[in-house]
C-alpha positions in Angstrom: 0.0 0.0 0.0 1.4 2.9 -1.1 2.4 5.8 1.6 1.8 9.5 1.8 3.9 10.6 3.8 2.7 14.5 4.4 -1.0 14.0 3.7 -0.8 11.7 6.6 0.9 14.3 8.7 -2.0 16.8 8.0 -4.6 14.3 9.3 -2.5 13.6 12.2 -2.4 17.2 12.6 -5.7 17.5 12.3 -6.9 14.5 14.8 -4.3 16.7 17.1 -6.1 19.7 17.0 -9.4 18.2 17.3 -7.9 16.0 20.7 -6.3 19.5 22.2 -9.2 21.8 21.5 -11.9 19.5 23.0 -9.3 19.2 26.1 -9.6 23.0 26.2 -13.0 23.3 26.3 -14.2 20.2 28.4 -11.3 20.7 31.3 -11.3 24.7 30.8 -15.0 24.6 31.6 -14.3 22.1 34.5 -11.8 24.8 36.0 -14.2 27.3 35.9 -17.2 25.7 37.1 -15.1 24.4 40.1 -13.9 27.9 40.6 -17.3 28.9 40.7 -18.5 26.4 43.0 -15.9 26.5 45.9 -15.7 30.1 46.1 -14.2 29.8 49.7 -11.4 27.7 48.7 -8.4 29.9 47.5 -7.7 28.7 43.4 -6.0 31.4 41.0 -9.2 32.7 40.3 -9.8 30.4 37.0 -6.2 29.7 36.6 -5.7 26.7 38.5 -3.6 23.8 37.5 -6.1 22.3 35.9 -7.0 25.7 33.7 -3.5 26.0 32.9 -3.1 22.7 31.4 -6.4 23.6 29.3 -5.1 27.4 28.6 -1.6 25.1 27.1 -3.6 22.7 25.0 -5.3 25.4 23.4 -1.9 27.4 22.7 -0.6 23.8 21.5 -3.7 23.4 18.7 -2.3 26.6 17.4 0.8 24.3 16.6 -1.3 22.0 15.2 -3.5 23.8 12.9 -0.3 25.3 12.0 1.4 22.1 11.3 -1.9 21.1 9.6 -2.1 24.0 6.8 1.6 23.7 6.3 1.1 20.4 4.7 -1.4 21.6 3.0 0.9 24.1 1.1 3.5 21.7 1.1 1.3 19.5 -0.8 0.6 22.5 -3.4 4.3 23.8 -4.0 6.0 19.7 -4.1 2.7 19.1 -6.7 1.5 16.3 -5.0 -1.3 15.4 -6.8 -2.3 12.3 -4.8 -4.2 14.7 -2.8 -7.5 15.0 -3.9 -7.9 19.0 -3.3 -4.6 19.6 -4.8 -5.5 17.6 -8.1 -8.4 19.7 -8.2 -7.3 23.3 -7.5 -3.5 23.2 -8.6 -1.6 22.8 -11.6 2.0 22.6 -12.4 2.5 25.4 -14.3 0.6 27.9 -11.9 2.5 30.6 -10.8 3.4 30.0 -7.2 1.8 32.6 -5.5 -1.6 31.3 -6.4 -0.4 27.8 -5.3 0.0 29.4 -1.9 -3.8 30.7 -2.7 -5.0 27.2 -3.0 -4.8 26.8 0.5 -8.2 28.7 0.4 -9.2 28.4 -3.3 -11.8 25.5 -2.0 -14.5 24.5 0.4 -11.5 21.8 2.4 -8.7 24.6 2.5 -10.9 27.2 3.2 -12.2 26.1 6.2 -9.2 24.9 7.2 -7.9 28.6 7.2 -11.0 29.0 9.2 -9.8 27.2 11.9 -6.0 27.8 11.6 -7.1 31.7 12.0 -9.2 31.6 14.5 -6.5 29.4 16.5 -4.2 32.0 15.9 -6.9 34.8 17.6 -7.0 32.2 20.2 -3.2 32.0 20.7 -2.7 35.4 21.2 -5.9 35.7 23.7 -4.1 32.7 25.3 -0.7 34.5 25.3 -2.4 37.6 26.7 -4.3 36.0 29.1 -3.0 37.6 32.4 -4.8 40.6 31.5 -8.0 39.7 33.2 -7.1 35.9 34.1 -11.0 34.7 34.4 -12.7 36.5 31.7 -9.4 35.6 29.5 -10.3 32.2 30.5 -14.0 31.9 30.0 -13.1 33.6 25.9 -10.8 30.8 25.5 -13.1 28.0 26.4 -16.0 29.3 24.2 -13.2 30.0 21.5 -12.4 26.3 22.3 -15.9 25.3 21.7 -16.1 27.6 18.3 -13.1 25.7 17.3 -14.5 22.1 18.1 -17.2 22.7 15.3 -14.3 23.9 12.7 -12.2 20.7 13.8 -14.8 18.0 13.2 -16.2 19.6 9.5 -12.0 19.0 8.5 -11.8 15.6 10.3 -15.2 14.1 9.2 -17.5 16.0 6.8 -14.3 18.1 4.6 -11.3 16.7 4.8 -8.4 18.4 2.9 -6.2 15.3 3.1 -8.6 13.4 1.1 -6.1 11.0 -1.3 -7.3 10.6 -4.7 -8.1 6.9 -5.9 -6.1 5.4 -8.6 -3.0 6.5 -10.4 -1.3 9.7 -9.1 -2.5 12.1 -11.8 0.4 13.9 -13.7 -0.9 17.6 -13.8 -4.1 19.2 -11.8 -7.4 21.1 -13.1 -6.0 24.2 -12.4 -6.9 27.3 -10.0 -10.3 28.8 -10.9 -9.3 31.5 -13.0 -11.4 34.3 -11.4 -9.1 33.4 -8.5 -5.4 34.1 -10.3 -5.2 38.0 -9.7 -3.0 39.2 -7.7 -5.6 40.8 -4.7 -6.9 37.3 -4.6 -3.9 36.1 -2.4 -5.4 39.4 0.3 -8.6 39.1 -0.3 -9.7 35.8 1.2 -7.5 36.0 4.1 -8.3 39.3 5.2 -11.7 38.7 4.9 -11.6 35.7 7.2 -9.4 37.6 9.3 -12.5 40.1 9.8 -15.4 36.9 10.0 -13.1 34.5 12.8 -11.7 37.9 14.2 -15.3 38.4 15.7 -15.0 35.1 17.5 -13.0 37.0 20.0 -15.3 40.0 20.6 -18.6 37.2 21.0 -16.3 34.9 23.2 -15.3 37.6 25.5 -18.8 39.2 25.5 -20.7 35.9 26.4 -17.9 34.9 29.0 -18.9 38.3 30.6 -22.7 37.8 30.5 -21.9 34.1 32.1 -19.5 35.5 35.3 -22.0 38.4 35.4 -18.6 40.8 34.9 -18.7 43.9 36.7 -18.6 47.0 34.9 -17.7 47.5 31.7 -14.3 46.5 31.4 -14.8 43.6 29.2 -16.2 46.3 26.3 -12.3 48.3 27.7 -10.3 44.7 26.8 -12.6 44.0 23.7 -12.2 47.2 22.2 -9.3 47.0 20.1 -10.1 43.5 19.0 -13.4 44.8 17.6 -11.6 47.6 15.9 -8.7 45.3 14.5 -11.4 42.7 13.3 -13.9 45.4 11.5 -10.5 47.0 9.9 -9.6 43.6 8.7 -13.5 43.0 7.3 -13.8 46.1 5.9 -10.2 45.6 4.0 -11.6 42.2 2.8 -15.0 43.3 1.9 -13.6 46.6 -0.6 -10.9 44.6 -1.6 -13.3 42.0 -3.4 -15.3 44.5 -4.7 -11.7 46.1 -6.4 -11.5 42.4 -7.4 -14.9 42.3 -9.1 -14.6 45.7 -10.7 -11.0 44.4 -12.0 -11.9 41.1 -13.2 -15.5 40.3 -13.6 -15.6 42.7 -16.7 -19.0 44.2 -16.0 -18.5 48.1 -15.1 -19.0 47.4 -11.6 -17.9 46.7 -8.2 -20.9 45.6 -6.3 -23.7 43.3 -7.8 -25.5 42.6 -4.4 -24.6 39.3 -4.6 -25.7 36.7 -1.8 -21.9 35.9 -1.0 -21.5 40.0 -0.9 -24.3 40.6 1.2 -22.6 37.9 3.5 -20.1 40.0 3.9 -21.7 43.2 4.5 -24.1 41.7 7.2 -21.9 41.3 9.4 -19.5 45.1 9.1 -23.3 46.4 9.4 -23.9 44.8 12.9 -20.3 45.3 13.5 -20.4 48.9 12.2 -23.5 49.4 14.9 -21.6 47.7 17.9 -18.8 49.6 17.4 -21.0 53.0 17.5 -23.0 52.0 20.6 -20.6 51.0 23.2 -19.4 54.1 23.1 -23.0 54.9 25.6 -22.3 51.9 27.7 -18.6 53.3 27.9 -19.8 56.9 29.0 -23.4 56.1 30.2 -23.9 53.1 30.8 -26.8 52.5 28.4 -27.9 49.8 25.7 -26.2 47.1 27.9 -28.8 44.4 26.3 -28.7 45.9 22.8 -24.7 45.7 22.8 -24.8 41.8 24.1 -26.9 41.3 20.8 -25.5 43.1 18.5 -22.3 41.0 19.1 -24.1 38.5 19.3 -25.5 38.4 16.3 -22.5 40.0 14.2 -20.9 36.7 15.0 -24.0 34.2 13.7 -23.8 36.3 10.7 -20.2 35.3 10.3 -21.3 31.4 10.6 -24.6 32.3 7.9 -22.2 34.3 5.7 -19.4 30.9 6.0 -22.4 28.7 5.5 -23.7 30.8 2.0 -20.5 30.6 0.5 -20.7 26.5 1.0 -24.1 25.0 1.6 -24.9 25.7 -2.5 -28.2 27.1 -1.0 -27.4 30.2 -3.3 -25.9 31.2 -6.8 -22.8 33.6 -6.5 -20.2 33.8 -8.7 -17.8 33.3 -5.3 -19.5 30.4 -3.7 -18.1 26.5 -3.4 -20.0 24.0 -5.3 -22.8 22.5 -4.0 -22.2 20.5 -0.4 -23.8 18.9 2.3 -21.7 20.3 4.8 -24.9 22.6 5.4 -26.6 21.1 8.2 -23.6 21.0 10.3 -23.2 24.7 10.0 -27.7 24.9 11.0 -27.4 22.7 13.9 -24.4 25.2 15.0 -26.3 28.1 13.9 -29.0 26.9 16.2 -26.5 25.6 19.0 -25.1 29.0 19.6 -28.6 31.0 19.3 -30.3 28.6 22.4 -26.4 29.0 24.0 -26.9 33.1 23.8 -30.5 32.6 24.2 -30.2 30.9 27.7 -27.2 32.8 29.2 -29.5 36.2 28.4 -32.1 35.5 30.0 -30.6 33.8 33.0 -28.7 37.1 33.5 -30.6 39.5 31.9 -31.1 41.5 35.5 -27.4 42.3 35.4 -27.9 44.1 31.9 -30.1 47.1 33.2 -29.1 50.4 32.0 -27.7 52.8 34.3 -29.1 56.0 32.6 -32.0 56.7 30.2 -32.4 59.0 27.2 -32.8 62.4 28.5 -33.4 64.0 25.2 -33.7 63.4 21.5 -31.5 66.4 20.3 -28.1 64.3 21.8 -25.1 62.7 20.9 -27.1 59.6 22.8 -30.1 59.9 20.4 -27.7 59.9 17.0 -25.7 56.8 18.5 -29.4 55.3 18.9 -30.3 56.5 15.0 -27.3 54.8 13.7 -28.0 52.0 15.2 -31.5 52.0 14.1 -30.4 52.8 10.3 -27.8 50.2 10.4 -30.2 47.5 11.6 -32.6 48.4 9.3 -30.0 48.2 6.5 -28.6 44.6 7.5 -32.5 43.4 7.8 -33.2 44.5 3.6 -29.9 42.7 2.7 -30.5 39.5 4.5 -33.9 39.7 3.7 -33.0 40.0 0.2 -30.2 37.6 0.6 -32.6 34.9 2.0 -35.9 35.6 -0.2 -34.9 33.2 -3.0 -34.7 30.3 -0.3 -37.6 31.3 1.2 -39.7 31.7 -2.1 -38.6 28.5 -3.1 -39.6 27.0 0.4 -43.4 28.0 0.1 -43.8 28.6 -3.6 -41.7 25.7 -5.1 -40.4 28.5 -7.4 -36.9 30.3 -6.5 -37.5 34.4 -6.9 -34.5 36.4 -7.0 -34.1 40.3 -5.5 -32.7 41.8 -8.0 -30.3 45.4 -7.4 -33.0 47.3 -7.7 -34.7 46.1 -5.0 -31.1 46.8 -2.8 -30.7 50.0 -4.3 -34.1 51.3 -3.8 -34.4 50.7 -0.3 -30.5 51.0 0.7 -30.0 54.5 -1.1 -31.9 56.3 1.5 -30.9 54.5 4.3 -27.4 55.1 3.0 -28.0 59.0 2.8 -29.7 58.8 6.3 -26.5 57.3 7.8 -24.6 60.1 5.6 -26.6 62.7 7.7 -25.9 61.4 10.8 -22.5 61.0 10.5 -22.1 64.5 10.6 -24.1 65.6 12.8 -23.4 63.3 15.4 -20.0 65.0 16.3 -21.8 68.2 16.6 -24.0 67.1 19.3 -23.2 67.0 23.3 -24.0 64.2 25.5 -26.8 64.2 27.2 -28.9 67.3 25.8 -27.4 69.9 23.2 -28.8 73.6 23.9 -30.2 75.9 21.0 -27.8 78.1 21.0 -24.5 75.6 21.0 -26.6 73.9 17.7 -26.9 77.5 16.3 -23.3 77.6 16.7 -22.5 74.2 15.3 -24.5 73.8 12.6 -24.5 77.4 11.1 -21.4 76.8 9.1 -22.1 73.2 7.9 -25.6 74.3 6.8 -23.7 77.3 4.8 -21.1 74.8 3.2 -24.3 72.4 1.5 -26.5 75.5 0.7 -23.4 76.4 -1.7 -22.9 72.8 -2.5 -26.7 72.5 -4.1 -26.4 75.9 -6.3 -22.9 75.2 -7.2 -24.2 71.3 -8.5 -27.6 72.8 -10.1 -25.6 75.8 -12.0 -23.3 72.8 -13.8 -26.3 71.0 -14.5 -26.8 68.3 -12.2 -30.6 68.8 -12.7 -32.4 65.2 -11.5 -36.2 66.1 -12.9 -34.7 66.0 -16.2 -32.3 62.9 -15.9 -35.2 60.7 -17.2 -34.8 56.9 -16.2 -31.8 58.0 -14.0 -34.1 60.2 -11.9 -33.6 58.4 -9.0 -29.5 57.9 -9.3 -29.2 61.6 -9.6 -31.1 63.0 -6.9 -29.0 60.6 -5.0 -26.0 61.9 -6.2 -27.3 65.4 -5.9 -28.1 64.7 -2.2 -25.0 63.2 -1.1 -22.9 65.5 -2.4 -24.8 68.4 -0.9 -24.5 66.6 2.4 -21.1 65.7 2.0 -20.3 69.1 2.0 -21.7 69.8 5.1 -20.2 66.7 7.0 -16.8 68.0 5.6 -17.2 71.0 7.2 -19.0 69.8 10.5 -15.9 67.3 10.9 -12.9 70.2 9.9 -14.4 72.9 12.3 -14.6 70.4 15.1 -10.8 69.8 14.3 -10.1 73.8 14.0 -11.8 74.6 17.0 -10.1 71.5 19.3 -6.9 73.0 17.3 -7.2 76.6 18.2 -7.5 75.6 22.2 -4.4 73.9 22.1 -3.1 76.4 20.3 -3.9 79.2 23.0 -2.6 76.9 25.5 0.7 75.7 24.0 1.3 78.6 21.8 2.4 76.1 19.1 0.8 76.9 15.1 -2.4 75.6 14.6 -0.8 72.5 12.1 1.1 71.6 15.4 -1.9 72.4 17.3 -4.2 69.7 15.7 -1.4 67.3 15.6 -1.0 67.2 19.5 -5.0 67.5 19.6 -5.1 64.2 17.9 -2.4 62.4 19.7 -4.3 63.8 23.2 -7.8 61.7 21.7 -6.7 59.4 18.9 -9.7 57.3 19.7 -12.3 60.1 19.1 -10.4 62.3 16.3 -9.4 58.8 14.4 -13.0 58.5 14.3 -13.7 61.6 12.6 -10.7 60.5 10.3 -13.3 57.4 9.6 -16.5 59.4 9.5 -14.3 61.5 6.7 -13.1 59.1 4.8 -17.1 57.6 4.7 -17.9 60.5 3.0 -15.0 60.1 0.4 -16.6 57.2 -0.7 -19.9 58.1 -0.7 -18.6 60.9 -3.4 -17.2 58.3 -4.9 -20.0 56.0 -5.1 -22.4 59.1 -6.3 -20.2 59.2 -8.9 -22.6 56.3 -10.4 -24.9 58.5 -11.4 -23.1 59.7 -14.4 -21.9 56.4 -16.1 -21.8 56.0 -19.7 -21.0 52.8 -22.0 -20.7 51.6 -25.3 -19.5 49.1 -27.2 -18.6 47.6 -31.0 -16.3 45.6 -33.3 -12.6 47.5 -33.4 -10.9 45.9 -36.4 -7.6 47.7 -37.5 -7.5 51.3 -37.0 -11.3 51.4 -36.2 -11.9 54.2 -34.0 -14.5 54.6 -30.9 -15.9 58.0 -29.5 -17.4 57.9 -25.8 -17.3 60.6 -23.5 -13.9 63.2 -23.8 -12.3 60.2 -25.7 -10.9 58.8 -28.4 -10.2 54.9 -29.0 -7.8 53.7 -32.0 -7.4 50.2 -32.5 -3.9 49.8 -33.3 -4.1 46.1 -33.6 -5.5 42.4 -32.0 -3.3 39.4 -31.2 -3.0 36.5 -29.9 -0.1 34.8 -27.6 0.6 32.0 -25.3 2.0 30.3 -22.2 2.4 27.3 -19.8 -1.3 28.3 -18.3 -3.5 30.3 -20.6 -3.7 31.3 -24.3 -4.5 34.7 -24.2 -5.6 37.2 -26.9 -5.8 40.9 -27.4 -6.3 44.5 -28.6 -3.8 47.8 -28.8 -5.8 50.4 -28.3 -4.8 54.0 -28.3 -6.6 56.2 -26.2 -6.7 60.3 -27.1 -8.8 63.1 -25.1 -9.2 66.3 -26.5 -6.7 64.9 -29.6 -3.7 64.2 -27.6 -2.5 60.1 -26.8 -2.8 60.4 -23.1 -2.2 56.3 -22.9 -2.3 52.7 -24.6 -4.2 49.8 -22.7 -4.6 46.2 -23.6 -7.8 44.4 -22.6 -7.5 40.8 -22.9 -9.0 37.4 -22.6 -7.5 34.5 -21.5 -8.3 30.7 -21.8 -6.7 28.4 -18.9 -6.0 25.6 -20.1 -5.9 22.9 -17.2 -9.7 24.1 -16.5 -10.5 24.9 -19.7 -12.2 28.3 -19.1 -11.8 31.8 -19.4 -11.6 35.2 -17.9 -11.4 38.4 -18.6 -8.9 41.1 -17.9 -9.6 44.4 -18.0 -7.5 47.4 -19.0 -8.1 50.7 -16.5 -6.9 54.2 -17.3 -7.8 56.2 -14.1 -7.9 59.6 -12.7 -9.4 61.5 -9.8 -11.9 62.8 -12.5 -12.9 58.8 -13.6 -12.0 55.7 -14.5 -11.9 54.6 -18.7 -12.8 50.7 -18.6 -12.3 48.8 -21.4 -13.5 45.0 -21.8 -11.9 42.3 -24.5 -15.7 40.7 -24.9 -13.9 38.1 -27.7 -13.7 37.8 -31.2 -16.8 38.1 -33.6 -16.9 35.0 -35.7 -18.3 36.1 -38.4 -16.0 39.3 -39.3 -12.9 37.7 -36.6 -13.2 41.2 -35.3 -12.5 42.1 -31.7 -15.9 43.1 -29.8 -14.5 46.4 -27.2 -16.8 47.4 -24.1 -15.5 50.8 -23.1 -17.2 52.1 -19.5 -16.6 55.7 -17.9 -17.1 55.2 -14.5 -16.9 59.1 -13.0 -15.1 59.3 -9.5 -14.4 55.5 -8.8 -11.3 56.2 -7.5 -12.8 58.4 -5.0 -14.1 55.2 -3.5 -10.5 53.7 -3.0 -9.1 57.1 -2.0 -12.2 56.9 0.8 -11.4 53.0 2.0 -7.5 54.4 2.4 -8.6 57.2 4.7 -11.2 54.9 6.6 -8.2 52.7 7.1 -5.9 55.2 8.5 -8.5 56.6 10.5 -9.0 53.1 12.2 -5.3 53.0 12.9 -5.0 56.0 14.4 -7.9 55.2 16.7 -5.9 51.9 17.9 -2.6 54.2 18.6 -2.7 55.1 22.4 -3.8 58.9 23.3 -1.1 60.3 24.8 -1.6 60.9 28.6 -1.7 64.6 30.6 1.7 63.0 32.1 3.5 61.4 28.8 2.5 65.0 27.6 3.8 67.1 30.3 6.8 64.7 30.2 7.4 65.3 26.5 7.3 69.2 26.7 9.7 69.4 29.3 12.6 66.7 27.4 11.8 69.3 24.7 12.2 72.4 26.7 15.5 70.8 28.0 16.6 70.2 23.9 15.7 73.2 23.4 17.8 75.1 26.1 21.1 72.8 25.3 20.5 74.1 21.6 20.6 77.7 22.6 23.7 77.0 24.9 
């Protein structure tokens, strides 16, 4: 019989995992439930022998799983196509960094990244966990439990170390080609680094809800976990709707598609969590509605992982059809009762400690957003979920279509615009008449000039016809968007102009140090900016144009400011793919201001194609040009050519909404560290003027 050698170390690894996680979890829980038994006997409060040796086994299926995905790699680079997942999702002459993609590429290997990931968040809890030893202890075990799931899907229901019968094969299929571009080794990973990430958030909130934790300084320990996991989901989730844009060869970047919406359902709930601890932090309100919301981000994490893999809905990024489904309901329904139960057995520690006092409050617009962002994650599951359910009671499958998304998310979209700048502008607990006089007088200036300056160029929306509806959008948001700009820079300006009356320092200096003394609060306004980049950017839409036709040598196309010149159409070849081709000149206003290439491949270990689209950008808009293929009657090339105005606005938007998170995780720097600072600089200072 023959032997494979590191297959077989993958499922020992695997069995290992499986062996040390459920130690973790049954002997973890053990420890604690003993600890909470025989409170008058003196244990390390939930660190006893007995929890160490649980808190060890879990940092040792972090090895494991690490061991375990290795092999899997292995397996892809060394072309080992005994492997049934690497026969079907490698081939010899793919380039290597897509053989490292494999590893998620399919249903086996991506949930064994799943589980390796969410090991690693569970190492690093593990590592850290002396910051509140109990609590710490309590995450890991319910992380031990999450992981338990994970480990008996790869052992029994999708194993990745599945050996092919027969003859070893001597190439693979090959990669799915929609998957060999380059953000596609980012994109999965950072995605799943946002859906496991949440683990940590639900496994520290429900640990605190079972001890009945005092205070609220498991939301303190949680925080920047929350923050790192949205970051990474938000990365993921524009990142594959870059990829879409770049590949799919349609115009666009988000088709509401059910894997999509998976996505987004979660970084809504998240988005709202986020917001509304910030009133438990300073008020002590919306205890119960915070416990949920995590809650529930994290189910959506397990629906989103279960969409992408059940077959239950068509999407150009889901696995092929599985039965794998019912494991991921009965967990579904495992954790719901689990929540369920612990809430209600401890819902009398969850009562608020203050009450909305009045509506015209920084309170009320935390309350709004929530509102807005709930009702927003309801349409797109609902949507997301109608096909099923039609099908269910119907026997007919009825597909929302975008229309349906955009019709009712638009609003909400433009509500959530509105509130992002006025929330800053609003004090806590009641804002007077005359301090909203104050606040609002210059933002309210900044859109009425917005709306004349966007209906003297002609943004008129009564006269846009079918686009009606897309241009009062646009004409809303960017009226609005001028007066969040300004809400957010005069609430920097005036912070600035204190600092600089009591430091003396210029006002650039000024707003520096004003950050660094809040990064938490000003990073946010970074965020809330960068929001309303992207909203530009996404009001852009309303003002696409497209066309297409056969290009045959020097054939010219006119859309928009520019000029097309078919130069000429090709064909070449390599290892992977066959590939052919168009040179196309591209002139605005007469002058050659680039050439681009559109192309379309054909892979030929799978024996399908993609396209690849050719992108001229600019701050003003994007020129996207498609190679549809070759007409067989003329063997002309058939060109698409999009203008998509202010796309890159939307990038440009996700940037600052990164950098903005980032500064929010830097630590503010202290009234000591700051008085410190001055004086090491007051002494530099003095030995410079000696």
């Amino acid at each position: 019989m023959q032997s494979h050698p590191m297959p077989e170390f993958g499922w020992f690894s695997l069995l290992l995992a499986l062996g040390l996680s459920v130690y973790t979890f049954v002997f973890g829980a053990l420890s604690l439930w003993r600890t909470r038994r025989r409170p008058g006997i003196v244990i390390d409060d939930g660190s006893s022998r007995l929890g160490e040796t649980a808190r060890r086994a879990g940092v040792a299926s972090f090895i494991a799983l690490s061991c375990a995905a290795f092999a899997l790699v292995w397996a892809a680079f060394t072309n080992d196509y005994s492997v049934a997942y690497i026969l079907h999702h490698t081939n010899r002459a793919l380039n290597p960094a897509y053989k490292f993609a494999a590893l998620w590429s399919g249903q086996e290997g991506s949930l064994l990244l799943w589980a390796w990931l969410l090991s690693m968040y569970g190492f690093v809890l593990r590592m850290r966990h002396k910051v509140d030893v109990r609590l710490s202890a309590f995450a890991s075990t319910i992380l031990a439990g999450i992981q338990i799931f994970f480990l008996l899907l790869l052992n029994f229901a999708a194993p990745p170390f599945s050996i092919q019968p027969g003859p070893v094969a001597a190439d693979g299929f090959g990669l799915n080609p929609l998957l060999q571009y380059p953000e596609m080794v980012m994109h999965p990973p950072l995605l799943y680094l946002g859906y496991v990430g949440f683990s940590v958030p639900f496994a520290f909130a429900l640990g605190a809800l079972m001890m009945r934790y005092p205070g609220e300084k498991w939301i303190h320990i949680t925080r920047r976990w929350t923050m790192v996991t949205w970051l990474f989901l938000t990365c993921g989730i524009f990142m594959g709707a870059h990829w879409a844009y770049s590949v799919l060869g349609w115009g666009g970047y988000w088709g509401w598609d059910p894997v999509e919406n998976a996505s987004l359902m979660p970084w809504l709930t998240g988005t709202a969590f986020l917001h509304s601890v910030m009133m438990q932090e300073k008020r002590g309100m919306m205890k119960n509605w915070n416990v949920w919301l995590i809650f529930s981000t994290f189910m959506l994490t397990i629906l989103g992982t279960l969409l992408t893999r059940s077959g239950i809905v068509s999407s150009v990024h889901a696995f092929a059809q599985s039965s794998i489904g019912d494991w991921f309901y009965g967990f579904i329904i495992i954790v719901f009762a689990v929540c369920l139960f612990t809430f209600f057995k401890q819902r009398d520690h969850l009562k608020s400690e203050n009450r909305l006092e009045s509506l015209v409050s920084r309170e009320s617009s935390f309350l709004f957003n929530n509102l807005i962002l709930l009702v927003a994650c309801f349409t797109v599951l609902w949507g997301t979920l109608f096909p099923i359910l039609s099908e269910y009671v119907q026997g007919s499958k009825v597909t929302m279509g975008a229309p349906f998304y955009n019709r009712v998310n638009l609003p909400i979209g433009l509500f959530l615009l509105f509130l992002t700048g006025i929330g800053p502008l609003l004090a806590w607990r009641s804002t007077s008449l005359r301090s909203m006089r104050r606040n609002f007088v210059l933002p309210l200036i900044a859109m009425g000039v917005a709306l004349v300056t966007m209906l003297a160029v002609g943004l008129h929306p009564w006269n846009a016809g079918d686009d009606m509806r897309a241009a009062w959008f646009s004409l809303i948001t960017f009226t609005l968007a001028a007066g969040v700009i300004t809400a957010i820079a005069s609430e920097f300006l005036r912070g600035a102009a204190v600092v600089h009356k009591q430091t003396g320092k210029n006002l650039l200096t000024s707003a520096i140090l004003l950050v660094r003394r809040n990064t938490r609060r000003y990073g946010g306004y970074v965020v809330h900016f960068g929001i309303v980049v992207l909203f530009i950017g996404i009001a852009g839409g309303a003002f696409n144009q497209s066309h297409e036709q056969e290009m045959g040598y020097r054939d010219q196309m006119s859309i928009g400011p520019f000029r097309l010149v078919c130069q000429s159409f090709t064909q070449d070849s390599n290892p992977n793919y066959d590939t052919e081709y168009a040179l196309l000149d591209v002139y605005k206003n007469n002058k050659k201001i680039t050439q681009l290439a559109p192309e379309r491949r054909f892979y030929k270990a799978s024996e399908t194609s993609s396209t690849i689209v050719a992108l001229h950008s600019t701050l003003e808009s994007d020129l996207y040009v498609i190679y549809e293929g070759r007409n067989p009657d003329t063997d002309r090339p058939i060109i698409k050519v999009f203008i998509n105005p202010l796309m890159n606005w939307i990038w440009i938007g996700v940037a600052i909404v990164v950098f903005g998170t980032l500064l929010a995780l830097v630590p503010s720097l202290t009234p000591g560290t700051a008085r410190a600072r001055a004086e090491a600089e007051s002494l530099v200072a003095e030995v410079h003027h000696v």
